[in-house]
C-alpha positions as CSV (number, residue, x, y, z in Angstrom):
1,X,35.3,-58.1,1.2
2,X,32.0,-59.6,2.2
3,X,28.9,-57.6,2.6
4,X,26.5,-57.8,5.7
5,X,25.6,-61.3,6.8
6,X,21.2,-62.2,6.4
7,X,21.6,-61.8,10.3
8,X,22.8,-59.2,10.3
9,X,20.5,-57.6,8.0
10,X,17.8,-59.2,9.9
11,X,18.4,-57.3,13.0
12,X,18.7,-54.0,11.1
13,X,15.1,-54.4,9.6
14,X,14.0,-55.2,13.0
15,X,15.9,-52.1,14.8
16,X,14.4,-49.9,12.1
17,X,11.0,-51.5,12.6
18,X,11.6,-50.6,16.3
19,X,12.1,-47.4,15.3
20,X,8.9,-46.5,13.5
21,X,7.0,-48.1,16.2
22,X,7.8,-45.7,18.8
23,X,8.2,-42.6,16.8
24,X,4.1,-43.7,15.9
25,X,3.8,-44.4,19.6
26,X,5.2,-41.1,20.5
27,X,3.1,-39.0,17.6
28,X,-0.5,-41.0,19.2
29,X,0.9,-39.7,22.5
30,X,1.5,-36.2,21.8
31,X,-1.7,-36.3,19.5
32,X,-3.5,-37.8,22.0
33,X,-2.8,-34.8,24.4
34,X,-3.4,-32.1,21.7
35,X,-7.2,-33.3,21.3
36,X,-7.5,-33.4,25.0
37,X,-6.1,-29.8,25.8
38,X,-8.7,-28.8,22.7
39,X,-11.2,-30.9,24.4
40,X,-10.8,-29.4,27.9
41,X,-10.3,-26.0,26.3
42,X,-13.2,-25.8,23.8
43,X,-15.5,-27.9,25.7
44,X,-14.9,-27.8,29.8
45,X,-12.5,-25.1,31.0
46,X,-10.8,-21.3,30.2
47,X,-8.7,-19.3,31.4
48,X,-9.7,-15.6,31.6
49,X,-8.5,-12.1,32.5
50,X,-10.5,-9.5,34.0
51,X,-9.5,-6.0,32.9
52,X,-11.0,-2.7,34.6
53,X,-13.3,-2.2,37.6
54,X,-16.5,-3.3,36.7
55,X,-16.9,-5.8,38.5
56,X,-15.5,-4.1,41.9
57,X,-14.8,-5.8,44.9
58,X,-15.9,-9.1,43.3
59,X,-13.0,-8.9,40.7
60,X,-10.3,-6.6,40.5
61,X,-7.9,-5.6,37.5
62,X,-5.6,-8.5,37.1
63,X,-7.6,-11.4,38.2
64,X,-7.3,-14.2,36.1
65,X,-10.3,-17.1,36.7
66,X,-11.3,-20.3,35.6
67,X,-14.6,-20.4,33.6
68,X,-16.8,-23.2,33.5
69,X,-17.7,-23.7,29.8
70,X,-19.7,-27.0,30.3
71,X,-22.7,-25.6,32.4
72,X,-24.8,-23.9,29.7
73,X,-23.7,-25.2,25.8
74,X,-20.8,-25.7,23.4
75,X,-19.3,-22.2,22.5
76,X,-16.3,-22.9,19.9
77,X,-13.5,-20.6,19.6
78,X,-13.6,-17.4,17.1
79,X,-17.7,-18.0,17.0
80,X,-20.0,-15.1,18.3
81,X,-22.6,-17.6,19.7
82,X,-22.8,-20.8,21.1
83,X,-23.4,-23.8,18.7
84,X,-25.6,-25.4,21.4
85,X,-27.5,-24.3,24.2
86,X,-28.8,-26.6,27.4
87,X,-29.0,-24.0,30.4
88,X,-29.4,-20.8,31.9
89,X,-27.3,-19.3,34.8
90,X,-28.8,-18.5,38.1
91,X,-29.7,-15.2,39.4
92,X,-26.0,-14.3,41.0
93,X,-24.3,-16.3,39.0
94,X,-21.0,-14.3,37.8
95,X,-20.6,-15.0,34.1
96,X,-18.6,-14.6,31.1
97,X,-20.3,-13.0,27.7
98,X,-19.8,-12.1,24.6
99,X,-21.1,-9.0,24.3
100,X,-23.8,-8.0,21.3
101,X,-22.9,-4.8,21.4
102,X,-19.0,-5.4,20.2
103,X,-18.5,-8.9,19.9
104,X,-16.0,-8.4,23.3
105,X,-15.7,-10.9,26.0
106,X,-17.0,-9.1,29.2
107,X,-17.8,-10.9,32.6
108,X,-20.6,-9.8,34.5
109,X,-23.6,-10.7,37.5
110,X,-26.9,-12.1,36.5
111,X,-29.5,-10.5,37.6
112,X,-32.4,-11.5,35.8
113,X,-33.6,-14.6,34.4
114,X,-36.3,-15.6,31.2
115,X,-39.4,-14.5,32.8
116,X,-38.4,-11.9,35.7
117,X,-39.3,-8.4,36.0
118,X,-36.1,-6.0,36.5
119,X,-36.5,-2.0,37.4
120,X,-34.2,0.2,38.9
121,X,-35.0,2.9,41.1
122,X,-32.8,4.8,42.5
123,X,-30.3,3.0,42.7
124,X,-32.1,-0.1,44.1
125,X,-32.9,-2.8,42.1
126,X,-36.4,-4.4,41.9
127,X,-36.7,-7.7,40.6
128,X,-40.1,-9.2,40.1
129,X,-41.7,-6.0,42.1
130,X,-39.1,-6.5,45.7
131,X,-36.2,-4.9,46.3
132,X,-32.8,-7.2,46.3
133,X,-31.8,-7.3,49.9
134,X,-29.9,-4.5,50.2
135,X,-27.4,-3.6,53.4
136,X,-24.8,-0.9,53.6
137,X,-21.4,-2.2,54.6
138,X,-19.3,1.1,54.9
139,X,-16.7,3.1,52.6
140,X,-15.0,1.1,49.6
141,X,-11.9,-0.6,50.7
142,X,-8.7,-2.6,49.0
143,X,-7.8,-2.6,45.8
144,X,-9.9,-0.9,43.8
145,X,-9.1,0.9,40.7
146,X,-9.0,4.6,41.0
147,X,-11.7,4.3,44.2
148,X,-12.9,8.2,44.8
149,X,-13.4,9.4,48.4
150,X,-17.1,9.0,48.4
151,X,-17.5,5.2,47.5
152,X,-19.2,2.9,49.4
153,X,-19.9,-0.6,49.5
154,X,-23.4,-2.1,49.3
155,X,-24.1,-6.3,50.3
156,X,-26.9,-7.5,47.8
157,X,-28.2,-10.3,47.3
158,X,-30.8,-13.2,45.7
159,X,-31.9,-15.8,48.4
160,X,-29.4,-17.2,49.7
161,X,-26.5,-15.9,47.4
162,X,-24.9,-12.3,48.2
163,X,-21.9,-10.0,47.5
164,X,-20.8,-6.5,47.4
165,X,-21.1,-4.2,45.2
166,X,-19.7,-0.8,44.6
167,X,-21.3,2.6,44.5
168,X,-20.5,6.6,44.1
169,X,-22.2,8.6,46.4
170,X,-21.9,11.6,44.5
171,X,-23.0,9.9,41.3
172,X,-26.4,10.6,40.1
173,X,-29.0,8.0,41.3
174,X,-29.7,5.5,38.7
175,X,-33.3,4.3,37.6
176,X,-34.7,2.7,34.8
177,X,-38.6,1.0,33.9
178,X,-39.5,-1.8,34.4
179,X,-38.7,-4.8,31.5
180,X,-39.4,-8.3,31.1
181,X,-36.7,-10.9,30.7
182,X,-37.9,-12.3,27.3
183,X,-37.3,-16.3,26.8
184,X,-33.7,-17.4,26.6
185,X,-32.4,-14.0,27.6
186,X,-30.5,-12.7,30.8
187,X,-30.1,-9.1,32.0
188,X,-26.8,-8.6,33.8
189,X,-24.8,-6.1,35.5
190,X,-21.3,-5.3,36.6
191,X,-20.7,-5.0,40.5
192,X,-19.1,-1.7,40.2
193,X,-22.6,0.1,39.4
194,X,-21.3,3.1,38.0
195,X,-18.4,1.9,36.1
196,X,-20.0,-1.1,34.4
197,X,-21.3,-1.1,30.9
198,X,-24.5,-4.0,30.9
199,X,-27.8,-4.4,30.0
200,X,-28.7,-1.0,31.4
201,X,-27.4,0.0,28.0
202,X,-29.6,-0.9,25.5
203,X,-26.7,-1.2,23.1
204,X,-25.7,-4.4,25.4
205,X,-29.6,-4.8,26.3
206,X,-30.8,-8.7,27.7
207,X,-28.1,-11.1,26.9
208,X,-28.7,-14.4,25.0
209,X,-28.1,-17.4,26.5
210,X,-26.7,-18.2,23.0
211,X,-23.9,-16.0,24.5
212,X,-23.1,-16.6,27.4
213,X,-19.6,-19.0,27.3
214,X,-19.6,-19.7,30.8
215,X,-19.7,-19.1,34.8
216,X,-16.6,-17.6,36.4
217,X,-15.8,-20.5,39.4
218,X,-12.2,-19.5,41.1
219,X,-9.8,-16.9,41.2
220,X,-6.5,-19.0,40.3
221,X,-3.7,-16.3,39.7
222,X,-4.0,-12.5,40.7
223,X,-1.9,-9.5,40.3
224,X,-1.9,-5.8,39.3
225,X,0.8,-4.0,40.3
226,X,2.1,-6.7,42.4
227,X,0.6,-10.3,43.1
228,X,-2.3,-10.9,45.7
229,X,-1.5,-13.9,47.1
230,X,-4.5,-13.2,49.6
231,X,-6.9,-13.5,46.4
232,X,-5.6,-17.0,44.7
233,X,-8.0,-19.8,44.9
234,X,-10.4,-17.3,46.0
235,X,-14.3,-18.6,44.7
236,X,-15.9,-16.4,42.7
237,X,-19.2,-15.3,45.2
């Protein structure tokens, strides 16, 4: 009996050559979309889930929004800082941190910028010596965790940027002196004043910019207890 033909051994080599060619096509391909999910991941785009109400009615329990990572440096994964800084948020901007104080994620409003003067008196907030514009909207309403009967809603605002915040009318006013945003530094606080832990604690204190991983753009998925489909694709004011 005679063995395979030079023909036929021919085609073989070829089919097998075939072979390797695509499983190398299909490993660039799939490699190829690894490094750009890392790219997008590490270097545009997160995903992020906001847990608790400190930043009530902006963001509620549940939210989940996409943060742009690309606006103020490169901060890699499992790092505590950024490995390069080229920006600053705005005054109003709604940011993602991590947090000196515990080395946490935590998403909060800036405030203050390098240079400005914050205070708080009573409750108001005084930057650079003037009052934010301040106007009472009536009782808290929605979804708010645990809201008690007393809570109100306050508009503030920066210029031409404004949102609500959250207040306890029974809680004791808050006020604090007067500090200086030193140079690559924010001061931030949570929309829900008196359930937010930010740089009125001077365990959190001013923020480096070092630390700040991005700004919070859109509300892309939302539910608590049940989903909010009034909230999804909502922009983060």
């Amino acid at each position: 009996m005679s063995g395979p033909s030079s023909q036929e051994k021919a085609k073989a080599a070829v089919s097998e050559g075939d072979g390797w060619d695509r499983a190398r096509a299909n490993f660039k391909t799939i490699g190829g979309a690894v490094m750009l999910a890392l790219f997008i991941r590490i270097g545009l785009f997160e995903a992020f889930e906001i847990e608790g109400p400190s930043m009530e009615p902006t963001l509620l329990n549940g939210d989940r929004v996409v943060v742009a990572k690309f606006m103020y440096g490169l901060f890699v994964p499992f790092t505590n800082e950024a490995v390069l800084t080229w920006g600053i948020p705005d005054a109003g901007d709604v940011v993602i941190v991590h947090s000196p104080y515990d080395n946490i994620d935590i998403v909060k409003r800036v405030i203050g910028v390098p240079g400005d003067r914050i205070e708080i008196r009573d409750d108001v907030v005084h930057r650079n010596g003037e009052p934010l514009q301040r106007r009472v909207v009536g009782p808290c309403r929605g979804e708010q965790q645990d809201p008690d009967d007393e809570c109100e809603w306050i508009a503030e605002g920066i210029g031409d940027h404004t949102w609500y915040t959250s207040h306890s009318t029974f809680a004791v006013p808050d006020s604090a002196e007067e500090l200086t945003v030193p140079p690559g530094h924010i001061f931030v606080m949570g929309d829900h004043r008196d359930r937010s832990n930010d740089s009125r604690n001077p365990r959190v204190g001013m923020i480096p910019a070092s630390r700040v991983k991005g700004r919070a753009m859109a509300i892309y998925w939302s539910n608590d207890a049940q989903i909010r489909w009034d909230r999804i694709f909502d922009g983060v004011r």
